[in-house]
N, CA, C and O atoms as CSV, one atom per row, in Angstrom:
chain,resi,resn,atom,element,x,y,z
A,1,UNK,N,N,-14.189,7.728,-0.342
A,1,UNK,CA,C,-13.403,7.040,0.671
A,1,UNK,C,C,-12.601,5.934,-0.003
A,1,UNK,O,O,-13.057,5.517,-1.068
A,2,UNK,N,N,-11.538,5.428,0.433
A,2,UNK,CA,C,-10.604,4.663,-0.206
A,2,UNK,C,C,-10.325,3.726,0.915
A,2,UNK,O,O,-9.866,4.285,1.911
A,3,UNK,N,N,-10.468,2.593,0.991
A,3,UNK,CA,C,-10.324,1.413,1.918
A,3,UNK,C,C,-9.319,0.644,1.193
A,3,UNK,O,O,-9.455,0.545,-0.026
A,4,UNK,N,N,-8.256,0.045,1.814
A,4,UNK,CA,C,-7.341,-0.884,1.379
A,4,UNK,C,C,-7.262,-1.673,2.729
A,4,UNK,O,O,-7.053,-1.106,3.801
A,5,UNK,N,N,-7.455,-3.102,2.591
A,5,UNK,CA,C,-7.571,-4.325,3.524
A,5,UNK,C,C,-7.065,-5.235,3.076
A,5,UNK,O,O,-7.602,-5.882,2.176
A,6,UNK,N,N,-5.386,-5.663,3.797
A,6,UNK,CA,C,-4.861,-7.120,3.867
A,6,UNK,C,C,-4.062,-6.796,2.462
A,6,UNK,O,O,-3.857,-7.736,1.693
A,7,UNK,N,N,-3.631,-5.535,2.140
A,7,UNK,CA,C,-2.815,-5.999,0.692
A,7,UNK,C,C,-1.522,-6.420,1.115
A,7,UNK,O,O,-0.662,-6.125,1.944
A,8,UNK,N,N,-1.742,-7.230,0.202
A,8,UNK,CA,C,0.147,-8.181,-0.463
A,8,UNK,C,C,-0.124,-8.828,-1.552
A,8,UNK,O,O,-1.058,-9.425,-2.087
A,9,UNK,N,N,1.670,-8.351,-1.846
A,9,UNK,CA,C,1.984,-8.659,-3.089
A,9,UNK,C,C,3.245,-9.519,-2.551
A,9,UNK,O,O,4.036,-9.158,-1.680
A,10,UNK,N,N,3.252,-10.691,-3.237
A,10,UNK,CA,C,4.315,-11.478,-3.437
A,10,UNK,C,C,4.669,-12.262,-4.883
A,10,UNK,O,O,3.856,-12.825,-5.616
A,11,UNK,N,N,6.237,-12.122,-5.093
A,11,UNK,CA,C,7.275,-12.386,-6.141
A,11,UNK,C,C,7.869,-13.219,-6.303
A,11,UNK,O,O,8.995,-13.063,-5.831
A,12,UNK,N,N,7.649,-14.552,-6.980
A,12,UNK,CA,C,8.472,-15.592,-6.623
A,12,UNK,C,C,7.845,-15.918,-5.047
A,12,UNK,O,O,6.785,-16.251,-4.516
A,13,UNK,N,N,9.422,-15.543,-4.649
A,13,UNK,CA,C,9.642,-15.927,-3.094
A,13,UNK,C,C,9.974,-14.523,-1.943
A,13,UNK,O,O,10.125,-14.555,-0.722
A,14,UNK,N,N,9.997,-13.697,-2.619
A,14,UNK,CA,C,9.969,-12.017,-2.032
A,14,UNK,C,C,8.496,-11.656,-2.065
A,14,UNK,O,O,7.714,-11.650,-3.015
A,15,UNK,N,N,8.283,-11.300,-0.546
A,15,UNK,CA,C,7.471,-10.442,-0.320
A,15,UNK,C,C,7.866,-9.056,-0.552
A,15,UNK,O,O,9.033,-8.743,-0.315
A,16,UNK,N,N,6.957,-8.101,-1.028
A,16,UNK,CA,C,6.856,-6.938,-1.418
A,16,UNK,C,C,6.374,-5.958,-0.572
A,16,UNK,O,O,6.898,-5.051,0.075
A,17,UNK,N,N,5.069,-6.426,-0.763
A,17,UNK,CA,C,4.034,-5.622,0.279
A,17,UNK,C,C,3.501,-6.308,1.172
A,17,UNK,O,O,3.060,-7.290,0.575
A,18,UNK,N,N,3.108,-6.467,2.947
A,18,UNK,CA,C,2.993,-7.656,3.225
A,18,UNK,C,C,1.719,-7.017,4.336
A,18,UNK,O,O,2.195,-6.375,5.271
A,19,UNK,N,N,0.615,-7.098,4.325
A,19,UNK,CA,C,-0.784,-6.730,5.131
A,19,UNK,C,C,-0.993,-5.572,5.575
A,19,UNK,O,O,-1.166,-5.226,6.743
A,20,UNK,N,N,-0.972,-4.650,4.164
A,20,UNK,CA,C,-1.104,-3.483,4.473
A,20,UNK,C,C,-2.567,-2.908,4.487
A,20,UNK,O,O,-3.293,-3.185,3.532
A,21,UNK,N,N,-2.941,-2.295,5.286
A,21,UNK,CA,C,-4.441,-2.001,5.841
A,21,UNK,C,C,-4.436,-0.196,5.983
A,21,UNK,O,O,-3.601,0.416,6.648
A,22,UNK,N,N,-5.366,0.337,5.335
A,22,UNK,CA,C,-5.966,2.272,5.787
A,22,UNK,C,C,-7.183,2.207,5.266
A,22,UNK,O,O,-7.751,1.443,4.485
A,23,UNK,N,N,-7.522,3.342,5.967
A,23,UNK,CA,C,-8.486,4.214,5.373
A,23,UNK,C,C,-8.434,5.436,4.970
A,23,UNK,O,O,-7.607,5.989,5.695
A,24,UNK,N,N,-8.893,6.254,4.142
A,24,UNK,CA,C,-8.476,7.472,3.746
A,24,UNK,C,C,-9.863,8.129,3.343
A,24,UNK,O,O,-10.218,7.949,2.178
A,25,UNK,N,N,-10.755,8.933,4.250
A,25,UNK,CA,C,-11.926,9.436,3.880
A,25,UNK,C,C,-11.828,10.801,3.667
A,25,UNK,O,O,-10.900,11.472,4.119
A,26,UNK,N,N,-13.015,11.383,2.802
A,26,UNK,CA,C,-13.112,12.287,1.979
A,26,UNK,C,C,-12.206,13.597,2.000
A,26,UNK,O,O,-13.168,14.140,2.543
A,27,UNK,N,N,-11.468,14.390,1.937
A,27,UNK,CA,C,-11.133,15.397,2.381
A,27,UNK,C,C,-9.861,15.163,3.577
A,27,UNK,O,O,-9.441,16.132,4.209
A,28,UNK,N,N,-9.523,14.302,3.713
A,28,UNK,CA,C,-8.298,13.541,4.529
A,28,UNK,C,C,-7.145,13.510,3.392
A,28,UNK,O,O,-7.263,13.478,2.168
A,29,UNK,N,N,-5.841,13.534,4.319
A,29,UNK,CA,C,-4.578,13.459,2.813
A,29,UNK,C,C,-4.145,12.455,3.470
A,29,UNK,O,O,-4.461,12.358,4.656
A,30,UNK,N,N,-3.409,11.577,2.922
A,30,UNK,CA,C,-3.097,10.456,3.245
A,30,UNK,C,C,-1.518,9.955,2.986
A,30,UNK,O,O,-1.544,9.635,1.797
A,31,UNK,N,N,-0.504,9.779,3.350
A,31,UNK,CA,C,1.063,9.789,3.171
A,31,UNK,C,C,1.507,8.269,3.252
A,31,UNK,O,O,1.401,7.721,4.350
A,32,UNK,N,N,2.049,7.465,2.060
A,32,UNK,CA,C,2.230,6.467,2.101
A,32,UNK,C,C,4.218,6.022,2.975
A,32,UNK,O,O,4.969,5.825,2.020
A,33,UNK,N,N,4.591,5.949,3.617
A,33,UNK,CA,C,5.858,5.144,3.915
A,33,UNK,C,C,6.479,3.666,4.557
A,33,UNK,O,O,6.100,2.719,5.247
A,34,UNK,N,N,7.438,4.047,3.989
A,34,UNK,CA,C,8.179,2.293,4.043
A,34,UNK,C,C,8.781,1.869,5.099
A,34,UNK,O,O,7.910,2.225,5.893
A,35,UNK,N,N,9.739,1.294,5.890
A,35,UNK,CA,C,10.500,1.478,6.639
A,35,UNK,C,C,11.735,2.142,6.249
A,35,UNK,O,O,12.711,1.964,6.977
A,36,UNK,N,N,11.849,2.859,5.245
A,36,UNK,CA,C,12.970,3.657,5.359
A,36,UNK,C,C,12.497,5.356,4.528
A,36,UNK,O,O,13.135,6.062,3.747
A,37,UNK,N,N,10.650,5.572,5.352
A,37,UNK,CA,C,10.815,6.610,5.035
A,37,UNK,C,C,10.290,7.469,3.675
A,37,UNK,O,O,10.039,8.657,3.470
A,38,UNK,N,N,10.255,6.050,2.730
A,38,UNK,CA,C,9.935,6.433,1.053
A,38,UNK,C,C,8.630,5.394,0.833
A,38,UNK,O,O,8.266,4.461,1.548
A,39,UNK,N,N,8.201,5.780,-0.117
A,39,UNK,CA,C,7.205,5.089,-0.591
A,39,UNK,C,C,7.284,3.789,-1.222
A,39,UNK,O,O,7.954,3.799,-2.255
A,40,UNK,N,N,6.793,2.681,-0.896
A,40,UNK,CA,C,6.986,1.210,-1.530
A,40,UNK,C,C,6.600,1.296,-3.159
A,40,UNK,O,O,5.394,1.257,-3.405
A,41,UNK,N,N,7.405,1.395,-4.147
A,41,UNK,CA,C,6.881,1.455,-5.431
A,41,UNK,C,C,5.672,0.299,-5.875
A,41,UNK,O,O,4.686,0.565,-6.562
A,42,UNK,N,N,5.941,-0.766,-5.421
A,42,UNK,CA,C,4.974,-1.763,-5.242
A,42,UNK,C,C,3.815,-1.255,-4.762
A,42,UNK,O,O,2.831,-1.114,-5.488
A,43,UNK,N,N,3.828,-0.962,-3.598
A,43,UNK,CA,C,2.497,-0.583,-2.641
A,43,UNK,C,C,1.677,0.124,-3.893
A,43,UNK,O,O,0.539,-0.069,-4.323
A,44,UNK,N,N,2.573,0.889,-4.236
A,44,UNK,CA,C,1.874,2.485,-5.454
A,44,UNK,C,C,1.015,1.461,-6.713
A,44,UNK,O,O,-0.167,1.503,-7.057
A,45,UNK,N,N,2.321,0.431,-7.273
A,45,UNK,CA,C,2.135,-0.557,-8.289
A,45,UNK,C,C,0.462,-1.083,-8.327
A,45,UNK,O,O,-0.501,-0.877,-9.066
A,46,UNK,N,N,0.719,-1.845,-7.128
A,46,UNK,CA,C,-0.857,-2.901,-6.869
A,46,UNK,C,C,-1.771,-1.698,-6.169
A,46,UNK,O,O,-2.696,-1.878,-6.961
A,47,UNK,N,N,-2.184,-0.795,-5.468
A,47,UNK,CA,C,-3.039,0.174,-5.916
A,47,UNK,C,C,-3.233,0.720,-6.920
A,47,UNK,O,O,-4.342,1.239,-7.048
A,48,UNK,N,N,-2.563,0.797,-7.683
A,48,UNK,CA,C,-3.253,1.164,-8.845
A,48,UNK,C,C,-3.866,0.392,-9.673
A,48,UNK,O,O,-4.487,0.890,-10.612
A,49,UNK,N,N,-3.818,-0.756,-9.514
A,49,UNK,CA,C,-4.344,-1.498,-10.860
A,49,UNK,C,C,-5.869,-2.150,-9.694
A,49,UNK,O,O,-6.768,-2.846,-10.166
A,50,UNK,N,N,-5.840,-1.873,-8.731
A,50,UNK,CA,C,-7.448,-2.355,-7.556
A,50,UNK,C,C,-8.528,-1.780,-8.316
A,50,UNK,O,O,-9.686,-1.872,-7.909
């Protein structure tokens, strides 16, 4: 299972990612989007390094 709670990332003075919250349990697929649709490279960025 994969829990992500309250992520953000902030830059300077740009927010990036701003209280992003899922769950994604076993055997579930899970689809990340932005408001326009695509994936936040950030979002991808700071999950990966959790």
């Amino acid at each position: 299972m994969l829990k992500v709670s309250s992520l953000s990332k902030v830059y300077k003075r740009t927010t990036a990612v701003d209280d992003v919250n899922f769950d994604v349990s076993k055997g579930e697929i899970a689809v990340l989007v932005g408001p326009m649709v695509q994936v936040s490279p950030q979002q991808l960025k700071v999950l990966s390094v959790c």
